[in-house]
N, C-alpha and C positions, 0 to 999 in steps of 0.2 A: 504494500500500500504506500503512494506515495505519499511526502512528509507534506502536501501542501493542502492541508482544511478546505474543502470543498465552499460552508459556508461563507470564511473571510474571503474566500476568493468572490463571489455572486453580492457577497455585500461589498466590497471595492469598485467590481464592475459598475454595478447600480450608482454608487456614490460618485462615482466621476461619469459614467456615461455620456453626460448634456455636455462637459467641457470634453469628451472625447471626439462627439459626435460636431461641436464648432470646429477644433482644430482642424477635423478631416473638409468638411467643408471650409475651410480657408484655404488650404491644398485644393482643393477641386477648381477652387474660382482661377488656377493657374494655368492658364491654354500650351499644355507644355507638349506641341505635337511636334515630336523629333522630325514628320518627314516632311515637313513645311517649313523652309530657310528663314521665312519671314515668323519663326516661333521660337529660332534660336536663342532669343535672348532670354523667352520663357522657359525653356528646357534649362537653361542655369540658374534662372531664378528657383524655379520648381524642385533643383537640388542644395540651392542655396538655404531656400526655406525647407526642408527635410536635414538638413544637417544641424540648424537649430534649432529645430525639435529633437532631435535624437539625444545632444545636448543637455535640454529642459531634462528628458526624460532620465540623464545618469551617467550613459554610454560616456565615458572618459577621456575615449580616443575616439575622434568625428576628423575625417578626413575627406576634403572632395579632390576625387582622384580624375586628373583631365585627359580626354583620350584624343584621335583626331578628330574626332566630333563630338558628341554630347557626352557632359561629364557623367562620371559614378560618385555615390556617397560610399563610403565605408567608414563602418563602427564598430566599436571592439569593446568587449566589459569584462575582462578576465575574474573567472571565480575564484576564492579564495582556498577551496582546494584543488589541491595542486596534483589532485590525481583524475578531478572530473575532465568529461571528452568534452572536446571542442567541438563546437557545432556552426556552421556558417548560411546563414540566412539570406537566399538570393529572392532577389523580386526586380521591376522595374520604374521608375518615376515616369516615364514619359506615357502618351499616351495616342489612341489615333486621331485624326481628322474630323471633325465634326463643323456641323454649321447646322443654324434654323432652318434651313429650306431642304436641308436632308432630312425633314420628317420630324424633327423633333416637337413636343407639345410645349417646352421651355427653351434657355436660352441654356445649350449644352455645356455650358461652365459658367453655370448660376444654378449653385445645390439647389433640389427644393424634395423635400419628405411629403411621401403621400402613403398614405395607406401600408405604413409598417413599411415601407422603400424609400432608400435613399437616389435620386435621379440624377445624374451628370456623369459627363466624359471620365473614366477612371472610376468611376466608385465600386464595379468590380474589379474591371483588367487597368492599370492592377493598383493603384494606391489605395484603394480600401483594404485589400489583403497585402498589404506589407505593411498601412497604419496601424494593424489590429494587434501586432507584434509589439507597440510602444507598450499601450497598456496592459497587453497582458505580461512582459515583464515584470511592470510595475505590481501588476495585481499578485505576481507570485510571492516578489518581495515582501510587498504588504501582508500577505498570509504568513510567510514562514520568520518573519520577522529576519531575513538575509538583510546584509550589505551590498552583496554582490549575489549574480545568481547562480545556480548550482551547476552551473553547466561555464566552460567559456563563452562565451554569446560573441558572434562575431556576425556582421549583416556588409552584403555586396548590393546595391541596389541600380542599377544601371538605367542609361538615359537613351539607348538607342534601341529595346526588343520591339520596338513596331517598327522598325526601320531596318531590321532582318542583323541586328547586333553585329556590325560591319567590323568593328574596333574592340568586340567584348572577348573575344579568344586572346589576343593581343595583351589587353590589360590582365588578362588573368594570368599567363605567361609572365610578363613585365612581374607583378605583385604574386607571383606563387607562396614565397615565402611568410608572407603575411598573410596568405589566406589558407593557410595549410590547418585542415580542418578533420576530424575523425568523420562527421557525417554533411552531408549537406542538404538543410532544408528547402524547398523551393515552393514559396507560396505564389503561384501564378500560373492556379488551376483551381480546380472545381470538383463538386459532387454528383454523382447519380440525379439526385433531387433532394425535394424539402427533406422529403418524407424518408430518405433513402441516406444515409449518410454513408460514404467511402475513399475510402482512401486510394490514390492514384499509384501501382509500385513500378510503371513502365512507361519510356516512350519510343514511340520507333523514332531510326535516324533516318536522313536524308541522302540518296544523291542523283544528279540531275544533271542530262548531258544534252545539247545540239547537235544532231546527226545533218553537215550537208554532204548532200549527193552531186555529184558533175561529171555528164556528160558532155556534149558534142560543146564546142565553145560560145555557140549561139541556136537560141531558136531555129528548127530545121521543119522542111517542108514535112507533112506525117506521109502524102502521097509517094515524094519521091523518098523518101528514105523510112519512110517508116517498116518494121520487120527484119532488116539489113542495118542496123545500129541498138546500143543497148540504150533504155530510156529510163532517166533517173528516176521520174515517176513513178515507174512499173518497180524497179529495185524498190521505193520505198516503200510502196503497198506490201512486198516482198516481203521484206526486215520487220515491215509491225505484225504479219499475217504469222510470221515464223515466232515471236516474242511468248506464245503462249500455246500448252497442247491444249488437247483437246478435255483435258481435264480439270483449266485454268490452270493449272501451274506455270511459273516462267521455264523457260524452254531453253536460257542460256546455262549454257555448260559450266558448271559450279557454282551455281547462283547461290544453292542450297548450302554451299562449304558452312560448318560451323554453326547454324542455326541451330540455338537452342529450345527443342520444341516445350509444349507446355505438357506438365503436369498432369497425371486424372486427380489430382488435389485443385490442381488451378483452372482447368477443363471443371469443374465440378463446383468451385464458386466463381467462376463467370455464369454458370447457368442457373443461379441464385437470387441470381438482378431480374427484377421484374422490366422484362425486353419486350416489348409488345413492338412485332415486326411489322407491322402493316402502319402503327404509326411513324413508325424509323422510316418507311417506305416515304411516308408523305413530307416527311422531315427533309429527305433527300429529294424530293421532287422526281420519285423512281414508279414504277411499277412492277419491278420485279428484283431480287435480290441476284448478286451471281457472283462466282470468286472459287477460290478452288475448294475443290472437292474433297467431301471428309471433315468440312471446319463448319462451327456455328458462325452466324455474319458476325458478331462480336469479337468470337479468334477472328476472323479475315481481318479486321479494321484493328484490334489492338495487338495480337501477339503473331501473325505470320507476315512475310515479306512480300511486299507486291511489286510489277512493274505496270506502269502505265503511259500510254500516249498521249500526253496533254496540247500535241499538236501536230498536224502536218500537212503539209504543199508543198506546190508545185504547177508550176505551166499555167494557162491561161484561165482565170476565175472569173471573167465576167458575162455578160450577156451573150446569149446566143455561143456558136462557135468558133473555134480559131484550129485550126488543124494542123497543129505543131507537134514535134518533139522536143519539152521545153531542156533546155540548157542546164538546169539545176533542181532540185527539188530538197526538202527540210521536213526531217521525224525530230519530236521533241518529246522527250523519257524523264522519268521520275519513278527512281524505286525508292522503296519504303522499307526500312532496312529493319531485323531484330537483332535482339540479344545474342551477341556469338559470330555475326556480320561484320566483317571489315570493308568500309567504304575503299579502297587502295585496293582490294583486290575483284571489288564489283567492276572498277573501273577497268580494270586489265580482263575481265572476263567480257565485260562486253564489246573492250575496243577485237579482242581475238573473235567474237559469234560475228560482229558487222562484217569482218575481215573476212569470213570465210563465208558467206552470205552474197558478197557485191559480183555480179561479173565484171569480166574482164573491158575495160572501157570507161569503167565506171569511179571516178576518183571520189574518197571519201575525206572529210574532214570533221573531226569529233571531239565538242570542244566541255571538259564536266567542269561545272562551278564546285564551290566549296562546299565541302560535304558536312555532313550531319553525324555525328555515331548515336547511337542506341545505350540508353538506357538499361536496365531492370535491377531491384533490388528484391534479395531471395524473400520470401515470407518470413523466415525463419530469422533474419537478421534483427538483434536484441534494439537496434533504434527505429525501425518499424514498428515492433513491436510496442515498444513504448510511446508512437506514434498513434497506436490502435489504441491504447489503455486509456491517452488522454482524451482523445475523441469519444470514446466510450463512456468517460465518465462527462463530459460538457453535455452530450444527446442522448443520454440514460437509453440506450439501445444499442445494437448488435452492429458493429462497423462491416460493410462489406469491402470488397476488393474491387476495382479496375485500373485500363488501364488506358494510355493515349494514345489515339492514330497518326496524332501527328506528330511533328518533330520541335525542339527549341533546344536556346543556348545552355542548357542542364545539362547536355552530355560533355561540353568544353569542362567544363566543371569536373566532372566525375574521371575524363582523361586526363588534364593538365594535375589532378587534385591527389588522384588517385585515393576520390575519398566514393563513399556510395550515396545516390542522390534518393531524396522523399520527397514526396508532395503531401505537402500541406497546403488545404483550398478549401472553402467555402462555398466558392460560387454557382450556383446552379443554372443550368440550361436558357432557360428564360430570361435572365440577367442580359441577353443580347448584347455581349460582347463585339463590339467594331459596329455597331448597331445603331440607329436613332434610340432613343429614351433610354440610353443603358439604364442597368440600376444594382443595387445588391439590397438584399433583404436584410433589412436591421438587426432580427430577431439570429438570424444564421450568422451577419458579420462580428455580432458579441457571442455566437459560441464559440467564433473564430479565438477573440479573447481567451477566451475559458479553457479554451482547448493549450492555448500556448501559455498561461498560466499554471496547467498542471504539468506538460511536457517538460520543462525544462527541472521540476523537480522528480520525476518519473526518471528521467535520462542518468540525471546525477545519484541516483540510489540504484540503477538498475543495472548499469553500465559503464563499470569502473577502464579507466585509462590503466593498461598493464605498467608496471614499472621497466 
């Protein structure tokens, strides 16, 4: 049982709440959209004012760290023993784009509480859940009567993840040593639902390449040369036709290397989550579900690897016809990578499948961006664990598991850290994240509190730093 009194914890909350819930709204009135140049000067205000609040709230070392574009806060509270683990708290200050005529019923960075919801840019994704960390510090301290908390507390909070964190691998390399951490938490994610509370233990990684095709050096007639030359076109229908058998699976040769498949433990609580498919369907704007075979669509989308077409052409697109053989054609790929996946060797696997794929005639060019790795942290890992205990006891019921289909700057973290990453989240579905009316629900952003008031005393009883 951890040492922190449930009740002083829910009476601290309650007692500060109303100055919780202004500060976070003074933060919100901050238009701090990294991908908007004419917001830069609010993405350092937005960290400027996060640094002294961190400050207010104890954190002893507050430091803004500048990157080539939007700065990070980082804060450090070392515990007083000196054998508790370090723990490192990633989130992000910046936030997306918004404006009134995208839909909004208010002015997207002017709070306004309606009906047990807080409304404005950020109040989920993500300053509402990396605010919730001041006070529930606080509220631990206040229960256990500490000075410092039981855990080392240490928070990276960065200013570019809607801006696809250009600079944030970089800073963590740069600052390894200061950020070297036993576990790392990452509040900037979400829940099942209200009703449904879980914990996130995976995400897939990314990687993602441009295939161009070239043929003849120009547009050629299709009469006189068509069937007597190869046509990039035709190669690329080719390459995406061959990318999948016939049982959805990908079809490039060692796609599969090292993929660690799931569990009948964890095959067993994915299918625990009340998953109602026909509305998943309407969610995706789908009529039918599909992905490889043998998996429930919840494995397909959180724990197996996919490749997908997210674009391709070639030759003439417009009205009526033009009867060439165009000059060039473009397949555009994005796999979704698991646990056990190295993006270095997807890349070498698919440059050798295109290669042995193109006829003769046919020049390729393949160009991958900066890859993603994967996530997952075991069940069994004692700061998950303690991750479940606190949640457990903030929402007096039974924590489930999932996991994420897509990718984020957490796996830099867990590579350069060489530490294991958590999710800690809040936010549910509905919150409309990157959305008009975002919002987070009041009632869920203070168990967020509650939850990180009892974690950091769970951690430090439960999961002692070896000598």
């Amino acid at each position: 049982m951890s040492e922190t009194p449930d009740s002083a914890v829910l009476t601290y909350i309650d007692d500060h709440r109303a100055a919780f819930l202004d500060d976070l709204a003074e933060w919100l009135r901050i238009p701090s959209v990294s991908a908007q140049p004419e917001h830069a000067a609010d993405v350092r205000r937005s960290a400027d004012w996060l640094a002294g609040k961190l400050r207010e709230t104890g954190f002893p070392t507050v430091e803004i760290w500048p990157t080539d574009g939007a700065p990070a806060v980082f804060a450090e509270w070392p515990s007083e023993d000196a054998q508790a683990p370090t723990v490192l708290v990633y989130g992000h200050h910046d936030v997306q784009p918004a404006a009134r005529e995208d839909g909004w019923a208010d002015d997207p960075f002017e709070p306004v509480i309606r009906e047990g919801r807080l409304h404005a840019r950020g109040a989920a994704d993500d300053k509402g859940q990396v605010f919730f960390h001041t006070l529930g510090v606080r509220a631990h301290l206040a229960a256990t009567g500490r000075s410092a908390p039981a855990v080392h507390l240490k928070l990276l909070i960065e200013g570019e993840e809607e801006s696809g964190s250009p600079h944030f691998r970089a800073l963590v390399e740069e600052h390894a040593d200061r950020l070297a951490a036993d576990a790392v938490i990452v509040s900037d994610t979400g829940m099942w639902s209200e009703d449904t509370p879980t914990v996130c233990t995976g995400m897939r990684g990314l990687a993602e390449c441009e295939i161009t095709l070239r043929g003849p050096e120009q547009d050629i007639h299709s009469g006189s040369f068509g069937g007597a030359v190869p046509n990039p076109a035709t190669a690329a229908a080719r390459l995406v036709a061959a990318l999948h058998d016939e049982h959805a699976r990908v079809a490039i040769p060692g796609f599969y290397d090292g993929v660690i498949d799931l569990t009948d433990r964890e095959r067993a609580l994915f299918a625990e989550l009340p998953f109602d498919e026909e509305r998943w369907l309407r969610t995706a704007k789908s009529t039918a579900t599909h992905g490889e075979a043998g998996h429930t669509t919840l494995e397909r989308i959180w724990a197996r690897p996919t490749a997908e077409v997210n674009g391709i052409g070639g030759g003439y697109q417009g009205p009526g016809s033009k009867t060439i053989i165009p000059s060039s054609a473009v397949v555009k790929l994005s796999f979704r990578l698991v646990a056990g996946q190295d993006p270095d060797h997807i890349e070498k696997a698919v440059r050798a499948w295109a290669a042995d794929r193109l006829p003769a005639g046919i020049r390729s060019e393949i160009v991958f961006g900066a890859a993603t790795r994967p996530c997952l942290t075991p069940l069994d890992h004692p700061a998950l664990q303690s991750v479940v205990r606190a949640m457990g006891r903030a929402f007096q019921q039974p924590i489930r598991f999932t996991r994420e289909g897509g990718s984020g700057p957490a796996a830099d973290l867990q590579e350069v850290l060489g530490a294991p990453v958590l999710f800690l989240g809040i936010s549910v579905p509905s919150d409309g994240w990157h959305a008009p009316n975002e919002k987070v629900e009041l009632d869920l952003l203070l168990k967020g509190v509650e939850t990180t008031a009892y974690l950091w005393g769970d951690l430090g009883e439960n999961w002692r730093r070896a000598d």
